[in-house]
N, CA, C and O atoms as a GROMACS GRO file, in nm:
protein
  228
    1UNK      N    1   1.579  -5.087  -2.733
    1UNK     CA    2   1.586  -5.030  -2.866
    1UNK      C    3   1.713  -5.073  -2.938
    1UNK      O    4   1.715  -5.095  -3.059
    2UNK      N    5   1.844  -5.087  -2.841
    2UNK     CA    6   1.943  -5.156  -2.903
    2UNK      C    7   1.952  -5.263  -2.990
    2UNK      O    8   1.979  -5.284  -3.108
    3UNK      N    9   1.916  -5.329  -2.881
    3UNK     CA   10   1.904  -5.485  -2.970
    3UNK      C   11   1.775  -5.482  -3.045
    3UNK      O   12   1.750  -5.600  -3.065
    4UNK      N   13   1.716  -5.436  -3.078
    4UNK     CA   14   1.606  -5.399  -3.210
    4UNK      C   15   1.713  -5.386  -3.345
    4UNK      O   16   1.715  -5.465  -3.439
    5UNK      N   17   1.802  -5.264  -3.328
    5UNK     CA   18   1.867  -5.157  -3.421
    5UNK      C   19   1.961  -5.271  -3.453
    5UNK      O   20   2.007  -5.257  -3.566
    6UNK      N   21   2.002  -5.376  -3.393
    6UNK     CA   22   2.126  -5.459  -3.430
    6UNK      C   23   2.106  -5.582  -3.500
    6UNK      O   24   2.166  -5.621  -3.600
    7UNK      N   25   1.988  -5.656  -3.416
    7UNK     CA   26   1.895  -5.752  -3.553
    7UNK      C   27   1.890  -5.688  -3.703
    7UNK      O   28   1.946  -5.722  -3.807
    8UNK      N   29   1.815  -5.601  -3.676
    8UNK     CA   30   1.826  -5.506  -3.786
    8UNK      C   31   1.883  -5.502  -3.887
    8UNK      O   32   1.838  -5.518  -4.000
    9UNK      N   33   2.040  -5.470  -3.838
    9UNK     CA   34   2.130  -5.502  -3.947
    9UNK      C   35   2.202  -5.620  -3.959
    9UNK      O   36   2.266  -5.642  -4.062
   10UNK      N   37   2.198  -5.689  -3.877
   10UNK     CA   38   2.173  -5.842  -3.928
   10UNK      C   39   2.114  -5.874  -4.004
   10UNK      O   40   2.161  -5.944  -4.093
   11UNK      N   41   2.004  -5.842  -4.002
   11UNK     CA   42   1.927  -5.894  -4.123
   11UNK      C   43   1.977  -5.793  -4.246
   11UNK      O   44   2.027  -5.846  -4.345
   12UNK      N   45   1.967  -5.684  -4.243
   12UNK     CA   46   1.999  -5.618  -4.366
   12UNK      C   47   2.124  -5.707  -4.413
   12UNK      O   48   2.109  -5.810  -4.479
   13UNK      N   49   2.254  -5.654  -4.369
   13UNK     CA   50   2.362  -5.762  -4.364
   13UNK      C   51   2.353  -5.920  -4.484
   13UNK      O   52   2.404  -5.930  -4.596
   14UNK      N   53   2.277  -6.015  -4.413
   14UNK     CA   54   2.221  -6.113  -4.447
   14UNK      C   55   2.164  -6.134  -4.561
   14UNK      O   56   2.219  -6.212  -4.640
   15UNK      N   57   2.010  -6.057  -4.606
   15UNK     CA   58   1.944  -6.025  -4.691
   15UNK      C   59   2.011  -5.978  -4.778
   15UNK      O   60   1.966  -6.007  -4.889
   16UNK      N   61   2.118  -5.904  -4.782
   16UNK     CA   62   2.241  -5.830  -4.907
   16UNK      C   63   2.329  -5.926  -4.939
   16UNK      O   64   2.345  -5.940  -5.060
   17UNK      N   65   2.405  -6.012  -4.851
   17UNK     CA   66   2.450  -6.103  -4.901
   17UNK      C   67   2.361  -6.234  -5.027
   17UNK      O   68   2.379  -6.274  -5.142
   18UNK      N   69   2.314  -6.248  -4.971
   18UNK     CA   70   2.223  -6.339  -5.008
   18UNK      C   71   2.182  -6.270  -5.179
   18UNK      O   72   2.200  -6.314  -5.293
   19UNK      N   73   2.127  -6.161  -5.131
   19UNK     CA   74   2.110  -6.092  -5.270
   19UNK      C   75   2.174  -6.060  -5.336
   19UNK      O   76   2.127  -6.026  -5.444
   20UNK      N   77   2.313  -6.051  -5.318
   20UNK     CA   78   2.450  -6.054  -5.400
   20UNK      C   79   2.489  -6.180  -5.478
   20UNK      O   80   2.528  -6.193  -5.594
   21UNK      N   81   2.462  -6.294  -5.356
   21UNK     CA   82   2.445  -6.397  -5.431
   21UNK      C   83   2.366  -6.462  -5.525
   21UNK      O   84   2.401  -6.573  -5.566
   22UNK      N   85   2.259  -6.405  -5.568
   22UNK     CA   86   2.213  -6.440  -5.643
   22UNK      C   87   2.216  -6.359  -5.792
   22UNK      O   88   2.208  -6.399  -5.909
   23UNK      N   89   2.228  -6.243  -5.739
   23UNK     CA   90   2.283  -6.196  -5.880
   23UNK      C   91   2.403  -6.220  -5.949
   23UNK      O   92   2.430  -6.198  -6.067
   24UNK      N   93   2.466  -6.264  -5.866
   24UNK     CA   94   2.588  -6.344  -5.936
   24UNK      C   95   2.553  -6.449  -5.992
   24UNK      O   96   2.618  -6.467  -6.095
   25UNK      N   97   2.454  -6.557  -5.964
   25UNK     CA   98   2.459  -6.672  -6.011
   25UNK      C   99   2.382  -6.637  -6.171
   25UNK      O  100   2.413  -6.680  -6.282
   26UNK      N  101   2.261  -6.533  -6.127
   26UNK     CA  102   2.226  -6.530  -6.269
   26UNK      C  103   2.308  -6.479  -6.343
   26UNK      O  104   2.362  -6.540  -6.435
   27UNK      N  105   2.327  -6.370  -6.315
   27UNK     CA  106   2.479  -6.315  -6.407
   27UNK      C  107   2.378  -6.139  -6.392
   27UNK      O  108   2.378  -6.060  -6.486
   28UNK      N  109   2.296  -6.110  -6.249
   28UNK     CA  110   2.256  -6.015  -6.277
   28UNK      C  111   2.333  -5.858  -6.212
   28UNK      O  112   2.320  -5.814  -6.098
   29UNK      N  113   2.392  -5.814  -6.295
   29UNK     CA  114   2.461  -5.709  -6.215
   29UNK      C  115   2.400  -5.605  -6.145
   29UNK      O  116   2.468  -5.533  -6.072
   30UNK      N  117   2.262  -5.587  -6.162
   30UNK     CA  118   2.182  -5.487  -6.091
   30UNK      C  119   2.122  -5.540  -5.972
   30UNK      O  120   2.047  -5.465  -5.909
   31UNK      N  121   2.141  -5.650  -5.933
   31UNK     CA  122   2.075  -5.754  -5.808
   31UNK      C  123   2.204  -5.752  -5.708
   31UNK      O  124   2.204  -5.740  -5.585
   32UNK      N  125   2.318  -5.767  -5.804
   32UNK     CA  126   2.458  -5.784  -5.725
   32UNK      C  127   2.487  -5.642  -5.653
   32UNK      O  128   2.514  -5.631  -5.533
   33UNK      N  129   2.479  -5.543  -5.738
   33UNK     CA  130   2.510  -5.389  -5.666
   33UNK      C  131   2.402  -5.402  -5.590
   33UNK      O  132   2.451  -5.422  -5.479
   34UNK      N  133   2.300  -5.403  -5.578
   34UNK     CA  134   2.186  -5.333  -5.419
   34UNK      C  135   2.195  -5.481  -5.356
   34UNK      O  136   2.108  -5.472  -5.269
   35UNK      N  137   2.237  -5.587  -5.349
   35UNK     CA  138   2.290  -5.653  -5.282
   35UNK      C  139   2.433  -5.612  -5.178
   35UNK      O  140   2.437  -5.627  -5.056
   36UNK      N  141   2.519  -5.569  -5.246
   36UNK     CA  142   2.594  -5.510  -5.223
   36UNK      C  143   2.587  -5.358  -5.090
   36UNK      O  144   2.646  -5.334  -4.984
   37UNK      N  145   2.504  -5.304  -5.153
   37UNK     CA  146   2.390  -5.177  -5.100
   37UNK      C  147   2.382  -5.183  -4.991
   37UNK      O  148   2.425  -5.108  -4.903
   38UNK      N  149   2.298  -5.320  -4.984
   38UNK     CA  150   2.210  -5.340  -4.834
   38UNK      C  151   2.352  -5.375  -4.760
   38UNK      O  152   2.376  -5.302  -4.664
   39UNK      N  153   2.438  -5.462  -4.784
   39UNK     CA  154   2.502  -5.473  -4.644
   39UNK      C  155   2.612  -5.418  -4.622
   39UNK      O  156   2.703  -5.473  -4.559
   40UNK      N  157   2.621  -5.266  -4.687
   40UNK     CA  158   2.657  -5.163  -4.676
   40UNK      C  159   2.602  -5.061  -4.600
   40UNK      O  160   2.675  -4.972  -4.555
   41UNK      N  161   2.459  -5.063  -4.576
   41UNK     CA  162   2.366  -5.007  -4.522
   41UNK      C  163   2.366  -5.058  -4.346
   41UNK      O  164   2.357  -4.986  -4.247
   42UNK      N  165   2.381  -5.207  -4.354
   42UNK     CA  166   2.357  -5.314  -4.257
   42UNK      C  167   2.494  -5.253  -4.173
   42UNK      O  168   2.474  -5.206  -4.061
   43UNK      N  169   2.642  -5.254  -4.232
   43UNK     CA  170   2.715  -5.237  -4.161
   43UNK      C  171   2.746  -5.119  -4.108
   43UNK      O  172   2.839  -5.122  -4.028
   44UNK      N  173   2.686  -4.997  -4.132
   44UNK     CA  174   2.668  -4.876  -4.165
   44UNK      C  175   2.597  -4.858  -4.011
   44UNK      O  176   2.640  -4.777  -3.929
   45UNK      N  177   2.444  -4.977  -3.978
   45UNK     CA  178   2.367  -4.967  -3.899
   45UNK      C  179   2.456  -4.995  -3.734
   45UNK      O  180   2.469  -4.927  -3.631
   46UNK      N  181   2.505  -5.139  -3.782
   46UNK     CA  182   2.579  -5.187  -3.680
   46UNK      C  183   2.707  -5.085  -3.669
   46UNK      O  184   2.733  -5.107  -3.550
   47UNK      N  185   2.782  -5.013  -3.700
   47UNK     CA  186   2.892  -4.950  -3.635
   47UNK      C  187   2.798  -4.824  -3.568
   47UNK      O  188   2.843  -4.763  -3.472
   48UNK      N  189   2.736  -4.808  -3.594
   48UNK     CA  190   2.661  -4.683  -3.554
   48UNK      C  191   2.634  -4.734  -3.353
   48UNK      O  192   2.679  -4.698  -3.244
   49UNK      N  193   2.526  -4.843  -3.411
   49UNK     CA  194   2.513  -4.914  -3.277
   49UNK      C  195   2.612  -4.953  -3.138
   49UNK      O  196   2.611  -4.940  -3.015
   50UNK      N  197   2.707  -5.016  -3.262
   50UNK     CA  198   2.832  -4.978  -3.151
   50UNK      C  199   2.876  -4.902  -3.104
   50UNK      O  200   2.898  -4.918  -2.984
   51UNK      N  201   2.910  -4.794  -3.158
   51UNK     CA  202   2.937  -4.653  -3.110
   51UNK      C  203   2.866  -4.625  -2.998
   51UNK      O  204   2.906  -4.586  -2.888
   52UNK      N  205   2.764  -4.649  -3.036
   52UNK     CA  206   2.677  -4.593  -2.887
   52UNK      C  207   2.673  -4.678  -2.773
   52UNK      O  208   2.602  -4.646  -2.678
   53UNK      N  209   2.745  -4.789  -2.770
   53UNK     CA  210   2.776  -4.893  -2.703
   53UNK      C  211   2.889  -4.865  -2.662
   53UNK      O  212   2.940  -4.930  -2.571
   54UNK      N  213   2.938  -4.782  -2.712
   54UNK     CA  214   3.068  -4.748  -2.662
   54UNK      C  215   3.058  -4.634  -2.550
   54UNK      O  216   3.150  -4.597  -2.476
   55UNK      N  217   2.932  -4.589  -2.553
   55UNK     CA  218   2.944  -4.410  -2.460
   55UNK      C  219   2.867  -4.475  -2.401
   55UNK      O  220   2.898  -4.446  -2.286
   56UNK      N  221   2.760  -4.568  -2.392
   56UNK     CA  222   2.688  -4.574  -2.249
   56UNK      C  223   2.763  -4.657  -2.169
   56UNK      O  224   2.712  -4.663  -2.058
   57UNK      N  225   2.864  -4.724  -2.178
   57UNK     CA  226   2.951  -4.799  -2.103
   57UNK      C  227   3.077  -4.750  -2.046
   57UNK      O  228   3.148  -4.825  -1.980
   0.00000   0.00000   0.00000
């Protein structure tokens, strides 16, 4: 289930960047914030994950 939850936010991560980037290029500021969002969300996922990587070890 770990490594499920951590792809995961990899991809979220990824997918936000990406989508940040493109609202920048258009000049769209509502693409850039939930770009932003997601890999806020993404990193949000992954510290979580770690954490718990931290107590079963």
């Amino acid at each position: 289930m770990a490594g499920k939850e951590k792809s995961k936010s990899k991809m979220e991560q990824a997918r936000g960047k990406a989508k940040e980037a493109a609202g920048r290029a258009v000049g769209n500021e509502r693409m850039t914030a939930e770009g932003r969002a997601e890999q806020s969300k993404g990193d949000a996922r992954q510290a979580k994950e770690k954490g718990k990587d931290v107590f079963r070890h």
